[in-house]
N, C-alpha and C positions, 0 to 999 in steps of 0.2 A: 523509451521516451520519444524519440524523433517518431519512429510510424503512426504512435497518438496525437503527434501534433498536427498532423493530416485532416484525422477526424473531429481535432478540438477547436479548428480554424474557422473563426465565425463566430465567436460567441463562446468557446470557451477556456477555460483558464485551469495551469497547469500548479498545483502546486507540491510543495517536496518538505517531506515532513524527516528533515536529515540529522539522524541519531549519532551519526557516523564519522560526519567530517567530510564526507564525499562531496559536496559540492566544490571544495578546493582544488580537487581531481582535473586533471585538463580533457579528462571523456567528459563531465557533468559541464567544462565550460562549453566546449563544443554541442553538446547537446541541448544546452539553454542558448547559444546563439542560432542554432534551427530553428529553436521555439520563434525566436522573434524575430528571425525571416520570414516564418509563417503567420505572424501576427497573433501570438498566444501570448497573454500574461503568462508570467512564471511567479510567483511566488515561494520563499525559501523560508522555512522555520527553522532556526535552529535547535539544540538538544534544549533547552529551558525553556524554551516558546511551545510545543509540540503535544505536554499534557494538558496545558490552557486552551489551547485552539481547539483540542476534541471536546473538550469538556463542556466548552465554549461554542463558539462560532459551527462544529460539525452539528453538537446536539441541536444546539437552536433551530438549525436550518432544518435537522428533520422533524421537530417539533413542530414548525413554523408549517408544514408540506411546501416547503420553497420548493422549486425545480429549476433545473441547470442543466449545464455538460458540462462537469468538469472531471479532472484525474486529478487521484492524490495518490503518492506514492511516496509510499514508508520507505527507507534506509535505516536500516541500525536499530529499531523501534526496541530494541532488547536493553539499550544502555542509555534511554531517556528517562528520568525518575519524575518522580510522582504522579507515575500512573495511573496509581490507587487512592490518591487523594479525591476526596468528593469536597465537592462547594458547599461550605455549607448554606440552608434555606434562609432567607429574609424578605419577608414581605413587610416590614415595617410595623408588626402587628405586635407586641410581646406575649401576646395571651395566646396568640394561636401557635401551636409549632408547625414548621414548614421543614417537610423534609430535604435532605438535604440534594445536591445535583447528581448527576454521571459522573463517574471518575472517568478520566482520559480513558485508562483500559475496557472501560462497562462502553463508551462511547464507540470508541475504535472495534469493539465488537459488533456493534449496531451498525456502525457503518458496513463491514462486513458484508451483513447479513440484510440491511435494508438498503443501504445508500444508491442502491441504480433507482429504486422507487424513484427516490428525490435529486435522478441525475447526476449522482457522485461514484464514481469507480473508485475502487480501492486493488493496486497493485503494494506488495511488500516483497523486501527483500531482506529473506531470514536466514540466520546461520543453517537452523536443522529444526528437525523434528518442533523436539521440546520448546524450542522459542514460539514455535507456532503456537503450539497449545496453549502457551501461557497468553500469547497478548491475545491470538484470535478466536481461540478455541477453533477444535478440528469439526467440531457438525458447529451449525452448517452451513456458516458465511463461504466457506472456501469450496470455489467451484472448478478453480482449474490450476494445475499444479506446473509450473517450469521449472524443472531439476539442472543443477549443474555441480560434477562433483558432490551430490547430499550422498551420503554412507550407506551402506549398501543394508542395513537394517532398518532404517528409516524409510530407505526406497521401496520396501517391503513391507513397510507399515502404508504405505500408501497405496502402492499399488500391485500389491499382490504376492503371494511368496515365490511365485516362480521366475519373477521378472527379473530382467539382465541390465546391466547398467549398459548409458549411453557409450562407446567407447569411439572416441578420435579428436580432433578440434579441427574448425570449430564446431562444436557438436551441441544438443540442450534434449532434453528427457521431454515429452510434454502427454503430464496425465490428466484426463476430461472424466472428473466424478460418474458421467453419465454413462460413461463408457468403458474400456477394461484395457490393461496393459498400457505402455508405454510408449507412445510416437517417438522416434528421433526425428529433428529437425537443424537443419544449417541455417542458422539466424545471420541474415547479412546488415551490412553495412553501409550508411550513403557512402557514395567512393569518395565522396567530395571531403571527408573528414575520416578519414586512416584511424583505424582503433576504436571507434565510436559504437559502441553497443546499440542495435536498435530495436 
């Protein structure tokens, strides 16, 4: 979150779609006061705001071909309900039927897989595997993978059967669909905030 708010300064806005409870966290507050040293909205959905807003406010905007820079970054997106609820259509018409909207999950797929078009990054932070699949589906929004502790059958669902897990801290996996095997990488820290994931 802080390194993005580097590139988001100027015009764009950070928002956190938190399934989790993590914003409570004292890394999430430190790294939402970077945001606004750097002069980044931050914006915070909670677990019951989070299938509205995709369903809502994300499809709109790619309906709409609006354009931005901004970051949205899922937490927890596994234990947000009514994912699968769609809106239903009303155009005021009784005679016509109007089908019905995106559900947050159909949305947050789209997002995925179109939202740089219309200026939207989509970062998640998923237990494993199977979460993926369900909210994002594996083909073929997801372009780049950052592993930390994911199980070592998993990690081999992703990228490849011969691959070795990251070993030491602080350490991170990082697989690029385009390319093959697994980077290790040392993710640091502003020093100025101790603990702070960046």
């Amino acid at each position: 979150i802080m390194t993005a708010c580097h590139s988001l300064a100027g015009g764009g806005t950070l928002t956190v779609l938190d399934g989790n409870g993590e914003t409570g966290q004292a890394w999430f507050e430190q790294a939402n006061d970077y945001a606004t040293e750097c002069g980044v909205p931050v914006n915070v959905l909670a677990q019951q705001d989070i299938a509205a807003f995709l369903r809502e406010a994300v499809a709109q905007r790619m309906d709409s071909g609006a354009s931005g820079h901004d970051l949205i970054v899922g937490l927890g997106l596994q234990r947000v309900r009514g994912m699968d609820e769609e809106v239903q259509g009303d155009d005021g018409n009784e005679d016509e039927y109007v089908p019905p909207g995106p559900s947050g999950r159909t949305a947050l797929r789209r997002l995925a897989e179109e939202g740089a078009i219309h200026g939207m990054y989509l970062i998640g932070w998923l237990h494993n595997l199977r979460t993926l699949e369900v909210d994002l589906s594996y083909e073929p929004g997801v372009a780049l993978f950052v592993t930390a502790d994911l199980g070592r059958d998993d990690l081999k669902s992703i990228a490849g059967p011969s691959v070795s897990r990251v070993d030491g801290r602080p350490r991170l996996g990082i697989h690029d669909r385009s390319g093959e095997g697994l980077e290790t990488v040392v993710p640091y820290a502003d020093p100025n905030a101790s603990g702070v994931p960046a």
